[in-house]
N, C-alpha and C positions, 0 to 999 in steps of 0.2 A: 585324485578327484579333479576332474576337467571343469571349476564355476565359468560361466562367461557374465558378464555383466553389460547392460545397455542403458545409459542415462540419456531419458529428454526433457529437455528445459523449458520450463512452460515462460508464457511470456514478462510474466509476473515473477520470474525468479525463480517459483517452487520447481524440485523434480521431480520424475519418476523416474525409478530404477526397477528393468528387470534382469533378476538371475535366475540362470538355470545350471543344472549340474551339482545342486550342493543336495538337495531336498526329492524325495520321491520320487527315484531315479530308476525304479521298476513299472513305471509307468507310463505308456507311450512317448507321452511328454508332460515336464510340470514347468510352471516356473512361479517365482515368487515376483510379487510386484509389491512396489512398498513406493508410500506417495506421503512424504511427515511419517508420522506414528501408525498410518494406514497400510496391513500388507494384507495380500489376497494369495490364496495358495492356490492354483488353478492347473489341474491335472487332466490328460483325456486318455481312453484306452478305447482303441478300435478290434474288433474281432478278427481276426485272420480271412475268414470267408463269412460268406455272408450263406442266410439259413435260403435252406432251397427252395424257389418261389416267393423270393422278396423282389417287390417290383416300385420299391420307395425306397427312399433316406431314414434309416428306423435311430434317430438322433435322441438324444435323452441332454438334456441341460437343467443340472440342478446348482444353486447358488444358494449359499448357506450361511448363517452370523452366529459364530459363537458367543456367546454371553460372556466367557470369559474372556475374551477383545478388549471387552472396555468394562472387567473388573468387576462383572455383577453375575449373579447366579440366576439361571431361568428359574422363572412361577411354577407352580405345581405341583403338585404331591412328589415325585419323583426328582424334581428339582435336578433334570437334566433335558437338554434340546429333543423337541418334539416333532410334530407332520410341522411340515412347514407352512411360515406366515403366508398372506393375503402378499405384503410387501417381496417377502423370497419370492414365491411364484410369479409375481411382476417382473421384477429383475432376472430370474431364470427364461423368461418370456424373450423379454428386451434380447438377450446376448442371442436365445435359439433365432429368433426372425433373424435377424445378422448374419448369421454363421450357416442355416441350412439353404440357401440357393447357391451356396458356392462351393459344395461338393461338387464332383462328375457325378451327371444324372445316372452314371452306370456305375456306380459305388453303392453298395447296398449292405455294407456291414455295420452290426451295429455299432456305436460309438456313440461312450458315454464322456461327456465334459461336467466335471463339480469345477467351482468356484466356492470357497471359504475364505470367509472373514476370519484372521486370525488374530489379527492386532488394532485399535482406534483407541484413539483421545477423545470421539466427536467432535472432532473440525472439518478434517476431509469427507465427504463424502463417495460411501466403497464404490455403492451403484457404477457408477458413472468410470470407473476402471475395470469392473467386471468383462465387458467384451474384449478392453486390452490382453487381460489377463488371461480370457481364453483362448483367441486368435493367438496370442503368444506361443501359449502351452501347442497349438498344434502347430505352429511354425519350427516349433523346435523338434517334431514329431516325424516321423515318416509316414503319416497319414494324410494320401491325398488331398487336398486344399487350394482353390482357384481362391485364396487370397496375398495376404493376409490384410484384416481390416480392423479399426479402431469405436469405439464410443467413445465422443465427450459427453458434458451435459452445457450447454451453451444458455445462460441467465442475462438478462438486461438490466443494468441495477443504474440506476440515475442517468438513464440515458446511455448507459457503453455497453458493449457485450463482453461478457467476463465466461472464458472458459472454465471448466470446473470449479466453480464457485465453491465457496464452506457451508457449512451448514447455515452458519448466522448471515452470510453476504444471503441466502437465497431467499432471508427474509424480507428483504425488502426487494426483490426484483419483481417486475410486472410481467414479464415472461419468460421461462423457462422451457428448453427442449431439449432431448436425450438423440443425437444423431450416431448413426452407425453409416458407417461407409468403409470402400476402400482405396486404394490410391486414385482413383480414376470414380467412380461412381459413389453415390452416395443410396444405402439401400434401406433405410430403415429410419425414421423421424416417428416421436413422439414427445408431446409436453402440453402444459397449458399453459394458458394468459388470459391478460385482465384487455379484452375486446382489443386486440392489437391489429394491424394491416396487412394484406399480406403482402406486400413488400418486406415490414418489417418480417415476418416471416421466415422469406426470403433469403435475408439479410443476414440474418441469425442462420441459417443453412448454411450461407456459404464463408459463416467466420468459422464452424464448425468442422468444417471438410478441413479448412485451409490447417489445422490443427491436426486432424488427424491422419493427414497428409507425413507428416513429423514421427508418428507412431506408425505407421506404416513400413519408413525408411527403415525404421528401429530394428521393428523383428526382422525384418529383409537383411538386416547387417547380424543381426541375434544369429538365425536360422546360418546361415555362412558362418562366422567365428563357432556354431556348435558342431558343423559339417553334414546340418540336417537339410541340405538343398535337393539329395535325391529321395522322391518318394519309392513308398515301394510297389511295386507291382501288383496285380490284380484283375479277376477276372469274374465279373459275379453276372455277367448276362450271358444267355445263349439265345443270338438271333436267328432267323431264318429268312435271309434277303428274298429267297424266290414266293415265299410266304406272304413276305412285307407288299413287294409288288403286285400279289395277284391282291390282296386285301385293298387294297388303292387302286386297281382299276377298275374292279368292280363294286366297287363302295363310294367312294367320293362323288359322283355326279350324285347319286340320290342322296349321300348325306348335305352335299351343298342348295338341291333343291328345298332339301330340308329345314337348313338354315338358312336361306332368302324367302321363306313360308309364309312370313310374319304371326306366326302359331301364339296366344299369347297365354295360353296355356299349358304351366311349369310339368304336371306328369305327362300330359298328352304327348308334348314335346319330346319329354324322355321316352316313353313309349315308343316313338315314332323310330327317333335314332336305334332305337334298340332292336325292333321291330329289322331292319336295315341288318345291323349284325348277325340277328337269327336267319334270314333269310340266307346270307353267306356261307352257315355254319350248317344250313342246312343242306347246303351242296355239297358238301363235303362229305368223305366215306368218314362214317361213325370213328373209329379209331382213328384217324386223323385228328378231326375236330377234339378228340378227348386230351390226343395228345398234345395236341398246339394250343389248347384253351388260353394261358395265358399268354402264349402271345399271338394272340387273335385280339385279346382284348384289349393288349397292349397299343399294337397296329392301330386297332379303329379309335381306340382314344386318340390318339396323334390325327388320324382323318378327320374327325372331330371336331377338333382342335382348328384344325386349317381352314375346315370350310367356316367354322364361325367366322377365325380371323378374314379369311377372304371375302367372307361377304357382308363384312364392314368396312374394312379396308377399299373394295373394287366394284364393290355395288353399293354401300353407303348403308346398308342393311341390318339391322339387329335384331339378336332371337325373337322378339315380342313382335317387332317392326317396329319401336322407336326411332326419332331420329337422334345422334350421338347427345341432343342437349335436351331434350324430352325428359319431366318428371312421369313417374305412375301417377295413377289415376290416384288420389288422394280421399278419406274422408275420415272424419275422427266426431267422437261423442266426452261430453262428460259426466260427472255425474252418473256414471252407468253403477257403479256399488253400493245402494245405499249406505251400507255399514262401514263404510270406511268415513275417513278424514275428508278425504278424496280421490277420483279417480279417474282415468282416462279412457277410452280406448282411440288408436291411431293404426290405421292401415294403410297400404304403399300398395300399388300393386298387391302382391301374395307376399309381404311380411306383413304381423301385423304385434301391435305390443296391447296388454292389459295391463294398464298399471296403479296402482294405490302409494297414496301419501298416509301414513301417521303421523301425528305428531306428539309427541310425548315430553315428560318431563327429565330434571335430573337423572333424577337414577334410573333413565335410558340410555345412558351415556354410553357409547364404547371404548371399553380401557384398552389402552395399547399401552401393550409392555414387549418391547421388543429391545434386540440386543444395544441398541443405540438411541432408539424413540421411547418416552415414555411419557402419558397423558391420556386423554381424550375425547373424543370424538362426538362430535354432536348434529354430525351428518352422514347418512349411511342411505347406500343403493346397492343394491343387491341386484341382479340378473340372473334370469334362469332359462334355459335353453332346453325344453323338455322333447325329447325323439318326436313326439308327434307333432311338432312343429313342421316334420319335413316329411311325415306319414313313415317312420321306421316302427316296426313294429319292435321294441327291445325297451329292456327296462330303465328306468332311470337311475342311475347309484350316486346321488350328490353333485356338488358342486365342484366341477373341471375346474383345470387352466382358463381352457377359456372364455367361461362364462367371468370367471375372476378379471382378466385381461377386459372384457367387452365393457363390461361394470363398473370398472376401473374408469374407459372413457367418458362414460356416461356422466358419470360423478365428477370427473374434473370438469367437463363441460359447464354443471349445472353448478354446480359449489360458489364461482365466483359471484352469479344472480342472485345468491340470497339474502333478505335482510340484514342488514350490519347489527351486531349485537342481539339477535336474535333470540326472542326466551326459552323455544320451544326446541325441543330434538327432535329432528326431520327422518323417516324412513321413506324410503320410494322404492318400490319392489317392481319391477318388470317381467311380466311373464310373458313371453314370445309364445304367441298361438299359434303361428303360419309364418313359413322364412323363406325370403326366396331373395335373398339380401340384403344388407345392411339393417340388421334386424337391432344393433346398438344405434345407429342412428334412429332408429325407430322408438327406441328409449327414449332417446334426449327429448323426441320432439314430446312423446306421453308422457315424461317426467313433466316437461314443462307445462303441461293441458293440468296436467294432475295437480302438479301444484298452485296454480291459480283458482284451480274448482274447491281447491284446502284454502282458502282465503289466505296464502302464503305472499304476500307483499313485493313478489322477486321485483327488481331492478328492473329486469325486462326478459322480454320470451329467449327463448334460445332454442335453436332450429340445428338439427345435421343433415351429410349427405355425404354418400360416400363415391366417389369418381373410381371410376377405372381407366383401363388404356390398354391399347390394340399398337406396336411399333414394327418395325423392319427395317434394317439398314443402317443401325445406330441410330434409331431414332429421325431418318431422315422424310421416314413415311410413315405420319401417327391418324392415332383417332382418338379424342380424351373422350368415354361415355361417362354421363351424368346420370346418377340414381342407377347403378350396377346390380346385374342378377345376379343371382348364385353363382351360376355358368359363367356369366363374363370375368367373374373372380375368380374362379377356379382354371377358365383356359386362357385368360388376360397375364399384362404382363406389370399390373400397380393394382393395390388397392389404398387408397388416399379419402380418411376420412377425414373430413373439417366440421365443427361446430363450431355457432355464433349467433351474434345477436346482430340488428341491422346496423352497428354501429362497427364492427369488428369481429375477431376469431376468440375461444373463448380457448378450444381445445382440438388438437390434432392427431393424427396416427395414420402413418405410411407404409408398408411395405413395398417393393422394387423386384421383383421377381428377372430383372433385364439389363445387361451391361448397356453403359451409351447413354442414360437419362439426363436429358441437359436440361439446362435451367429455364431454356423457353420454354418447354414443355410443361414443368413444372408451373411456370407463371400461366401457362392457358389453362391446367388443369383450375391452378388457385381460383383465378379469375370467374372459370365456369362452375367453380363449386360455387363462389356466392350468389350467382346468378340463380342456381339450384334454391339456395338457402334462402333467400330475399320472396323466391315461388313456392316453398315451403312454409314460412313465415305469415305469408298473405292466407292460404292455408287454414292453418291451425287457429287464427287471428277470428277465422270468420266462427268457429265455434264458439270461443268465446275471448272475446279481445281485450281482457284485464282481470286480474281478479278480485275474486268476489272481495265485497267490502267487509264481511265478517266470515269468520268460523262456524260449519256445519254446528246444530244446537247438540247436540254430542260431544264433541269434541272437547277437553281438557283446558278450561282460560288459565294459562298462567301469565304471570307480570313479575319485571324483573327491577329492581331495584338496588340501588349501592349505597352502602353505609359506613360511614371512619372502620377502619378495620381495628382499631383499640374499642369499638362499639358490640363486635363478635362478641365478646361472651357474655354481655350483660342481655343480650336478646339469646342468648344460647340459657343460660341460668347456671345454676349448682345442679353438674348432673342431668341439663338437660331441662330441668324442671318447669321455667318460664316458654319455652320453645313447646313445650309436650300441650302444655296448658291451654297456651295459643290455639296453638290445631284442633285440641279436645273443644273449645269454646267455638271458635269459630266454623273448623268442617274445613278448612284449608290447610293444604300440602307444605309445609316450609320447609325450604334447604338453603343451607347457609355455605359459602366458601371464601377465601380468602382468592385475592385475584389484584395483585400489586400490592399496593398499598393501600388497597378498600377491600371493603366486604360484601359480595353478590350475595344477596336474599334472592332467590325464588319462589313463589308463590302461586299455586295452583289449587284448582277448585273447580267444580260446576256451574259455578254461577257467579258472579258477579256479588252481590252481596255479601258473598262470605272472604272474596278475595279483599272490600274494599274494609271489611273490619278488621282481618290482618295488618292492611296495610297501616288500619291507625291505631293500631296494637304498637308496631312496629316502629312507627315514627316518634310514636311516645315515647317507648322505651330510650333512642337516639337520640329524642329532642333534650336540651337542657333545661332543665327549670329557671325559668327566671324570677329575681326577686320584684316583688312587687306585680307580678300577674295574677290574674284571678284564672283559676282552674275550675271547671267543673268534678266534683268527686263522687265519688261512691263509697259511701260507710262499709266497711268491711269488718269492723268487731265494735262493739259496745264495753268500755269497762268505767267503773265504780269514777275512771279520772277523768274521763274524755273518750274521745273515737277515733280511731285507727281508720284514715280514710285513706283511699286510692286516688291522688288527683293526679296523674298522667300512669297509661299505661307503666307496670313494674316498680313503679315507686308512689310509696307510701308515708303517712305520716302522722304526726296523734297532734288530732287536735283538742287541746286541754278544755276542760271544763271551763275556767275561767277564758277563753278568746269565742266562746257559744256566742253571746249575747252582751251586750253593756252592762245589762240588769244581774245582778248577782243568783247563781244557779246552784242552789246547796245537792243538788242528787243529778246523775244522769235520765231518771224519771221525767225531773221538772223539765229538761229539754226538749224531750219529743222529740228526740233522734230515734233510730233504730235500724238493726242492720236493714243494707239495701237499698236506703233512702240516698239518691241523687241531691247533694245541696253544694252551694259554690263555695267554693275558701282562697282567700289570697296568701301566697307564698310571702313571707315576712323576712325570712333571713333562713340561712344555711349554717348551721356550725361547722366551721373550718376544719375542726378535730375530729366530732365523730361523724360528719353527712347528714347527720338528722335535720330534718327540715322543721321551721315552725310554722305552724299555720294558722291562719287566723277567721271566725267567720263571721265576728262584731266589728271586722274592720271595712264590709262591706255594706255595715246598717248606719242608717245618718246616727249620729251617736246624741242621745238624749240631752234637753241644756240639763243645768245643775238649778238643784231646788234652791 
């Protein structure tokens, strides 16, 4: 058994160590990574050939937490690991963007990478080793690879930047981001923050790189000591050079007339180009054309491709005819659902978003119970990306990757805007109608419409935009566009979403599809995204520039209050029984939880009224009696001795026959009490042994002279 082992030393002391050669050694490559008590088993297997008429990277990245890692058994009847989390499909996301631009574009086998948690304490966090651990596994592999490349997660915690922070440092940092790169280029950023610069930004990228610069060298020394430096051989395209030539002489002037058109209509456009193919295909003897199909359609994607780029790059020209710093045309409503909480709609150009706020109480909470997380959730956005958003005629089957991944952005964007201590659980549902780009910034900005037309208090608007880029030469000849079509994403070579408020970034997400991306680049994209953001902002502003002062008369009031946490059960009762009482009496929602070392009551209702006799239900039962106050009560039983009165909510007490009146009272007759009667009593004293209270109601009458 051949193990090699590679230790890097992070700056802070901790290591990582990866080994290969011990573990799952029938597998293209595996290797084990372990960081503390955190190891990740990361294996990849590539197909031999690739299926015939594969003309993509058909890459599969699954990342997986065993429960038993950290010593707990999954939920659910079967009480064994299920489809995977909201959180795994994030992370399987994060390592694929990383890892799929750096195959050879003429590799077409499938090749699958899993990443498994198999071991944690909950300190380290796996996340942020997953790309190591799978760039590893194929360094150690003989499967083609223009890297290899690293993730940290790079947090700012009291002003410093701390690579791979623990779980508990990342609670207190103000910004946080997940960087993928490789020795030379950095391809892949995502994180959020509490309205940060972009410099700071920046700043954070390039401590990030400089880190995983260090895991770079690693497997680069890994791959040698395993003698995995040659890859193997392969052959999965067949070209036709005389083919490729004739499709580009007679096709590129008209598709580049095509793209300097300023056409700003998304199928027309397609049409057009396509229109250009069939005309080619139609010169052609049938059987040829049948035969060359794909790569006919190969070819003209690439012509495509060129004249876009050229005629931005050399005529300053874009599909629509924007100029590179041009937003779409902008207009948004609110209020458009009656039946909701609130709602939006926000259009770009041809994306456009429909979106709705709920707002709901406790038990709308989302529970996460995942292998390492458990609690939660009292903020949820959901994203949906339905075919006909792009006019596909095909069914819808659930919720993708990456609807999950877009949603994900959305939500970190808007999360930090919201009230602090918040009573209500917030849902925001986006359904994309029409997409012709950056159809999650399109979210963020209807999330935020949405939730100010829900009388939601945010902190401030928060706006996206997502940049592209047109480069050649290492970068030495760019073009950064601002508010990106489909097309410029799909034949561009970044897509660079930022979200913010006019104050700072809230939330970002980059891909790099291009060696060579240097830092001024980077800095003019930032620059021009807030310039985007700040004309976006102006915007949505003029729909409605604050929100509303109150909540739709629909919508659920609840209030949220804190109570001694040794106070829970006396407002809970025996059984429930004072708590049931409450809500039976008053018509209001009560949830009770523990939350440090106090007790969150929640309190919900229709109206107002019934929230605010809860509350002096509630305060009652917390308050302490004082001796010598006068209470107001309510007779609650009548007997032969005296009366059983209520003077603060949940506590009671007999007031004796003898403390009625001054004047001697032989029958509970002679009093003219009865139950139900409101009369005032003063608290006299507490007996220390049993709690019984005495109370008094002749010590509130001037008391008679003496005959």
């Amino acid at each position: 058994m051949n193990v090699v082992t590679k230790t890097i030393t992070l700056g802070d002391g901790r290591e990582i160590t990866i080994e290969t050669g011990k573990l799952a050694k029938q597998a293209d490559g595996s290797v084990m990574v372990r960081m503390g008590n955190t190891m990740l088993l990361a294996t990849v297997c590539a197909a031999k050939d690739a299926v015939p008429g594969t003309d993509f990277m058909p890459l599969s990245v699954d990342y997986k937490e065993k429960f038993a890692a950290n010593g707990r058994f999954p939920g659910g009847f079967t009480r064994r690991e299920g489809r995977a989390s909201d959180y795994e499909i994030l992370v399987s996301r994060l390592v694929d963007r990383a890892l799929r631009p750096l195959f050879p574009d003429d590799f077409h086998a499938e090749t699958f990478v899993n990443v498994t948690l198999y071991s944690s304490d909950g300190v380290d966090m796996p996340d942020a080793l997953a790309g190591l651990a799978a760039s590893a596994a194929l360094a150690v592999s003989d499967i083609p690879f223009n890297g290899p490349i690293s993730e940290v997660r790079v947090a700012r915690i009291n002003g410093e930047f701390v690579v791979n922070p623990t779980f508990e440092q990342l609670t207190k940092a103000d910004m946080e981001i997940i960087v993928a790169a490789t020795l030379d280029n950095i391809m892949m950023v995502e994180g959020e923050m509490k309205e940060v610069s972009e410099d700071d930004l920046l700043n954070a990228m390039k401590v990030a790189h400089e880190a995983i610069k260090v895991h770079c060298q690693a497997q680069l020394d890994l791959m040698e000591a395993a003698g995995k430096s040659v890859k193997r051989t392969y052959c999965h395209e067949e070209n036709d050079e005389d083919l490729k030539k004739d499709i580009w002489a007679k096709t590129y002037d008209k598709a580049f007339a095509l793209a300097t058109s300023c056409n700003t209509d998304k199928h027309s456009r397609s049409e057009n180009f396509e229109a250009v193919k069939a005309e080619y295909i139609a010169g052609l003897e049938p059987e040829v054309a049948a035969e060359k199909k794909g790569l006919i359609s190969k070819y003209y994607h690439d012509v495509e491709k060129e004249a876009m780029r050229r005629s931005i790059l050399d005529e300053g020209k874009r599909l629509d005819g924007r100029k590179t710093t041009e937003i779409r045309p902008i207009w948004s409503e609110v209020d458009y659902l009656p039946g909701t909480h609130g709602s939006a709609v926000f259009t770009r150009g041809e994306t456009q978003s429909l979106t709705s706020v709920t707002l709901g109480t406790k038990s709308d909470e989302k529970l996460i119970d995942e292998a390492l997380v458990q609690g939660k959730e009292r903020f949820l956005l959901h994203y949906n990306f339905p075919p006909f958003s792009t006019g596909e005629a095909r069914a819808s089957r659930g919720t993708g990757r990456r609807e999950i991944g877009h949603g994900n952005l959305a939500y970190r964007a808007l999360k930090p805007m919201l009230p602090d201590n918040y009573p209500y659980v917030v849902r925001i549902i986006s359904d994309i109608l029409e997409s012709n780009g950056s159809s999650s910034m399109a979210t963020v900005c209807a999330g935020t419409l949405a939730l100010m037309d829900a009388g939601v208090q945010i902190k401030k608007p928060v706006t996206g935009i997502a940049m592209g880029l047109i480069s050649e030469n290492k970068g030495k000849n760019f073009a950064v566009l601002s508010d990106i079509l489909g097309d410029e994403d799909h034949l561009g070579d970044m897509d660079f979403k930022v979200t913010g408020t006019v104050d700072g970034i809230t939330a970002t997400q980059m891909d790099i599809k291009v060696d060579g991306l240097s830092y001024e680049i980077l800095e003019t994209a930032l620059r021009q995204a807030k310039e985007g953001r700040l004309h976006i902002m102006g915007k949505i502003l003029e729909t409605l520039s604050e929100p509303r002062a109150d909540l739709k008369p629909h919508a659920p009031r609840i209030v949220a209050m804190m109570i001694p946490k040794e106070m829970i059960g006396a407002v809970i009762g025996p059984g429930g029984k004072i708590i049931q009482a409450m809500q039976a009496e008053t018509g209001a929602t009560i949830s009770i939880e523990e939350v440090g070392e106090q007790g969150r009551v929640e309190i919900a209702a229709n109206n107002k009224t019934a929230i605010d006799a809860a509350i002096a239900r509630i305060k009652g039962i917390v308050s302490i009696p004082e001796i010598g106050e006068t209470y107001p009560s309510k007779v609650k039983s009548v007997m032969p001795y005296g009366a059983f009165v209520e003077f603060m909510p949940g506590k009671e007490g007999l007031l004796h026959i003898s403390e009625i009146d001054w004047k001697r009272i032989e029958t509970m007759d002679q009093a003219g009490i009865k139950e139900g009667d409101m009369i005032d009593v003063k608290l006299l004293d507490v007996d220390q042994k049993t709690g019984k209270y005495k109370l008094s109601r002749k010590a509130l009458m001037p008391r008679p002279p003496k005959e």
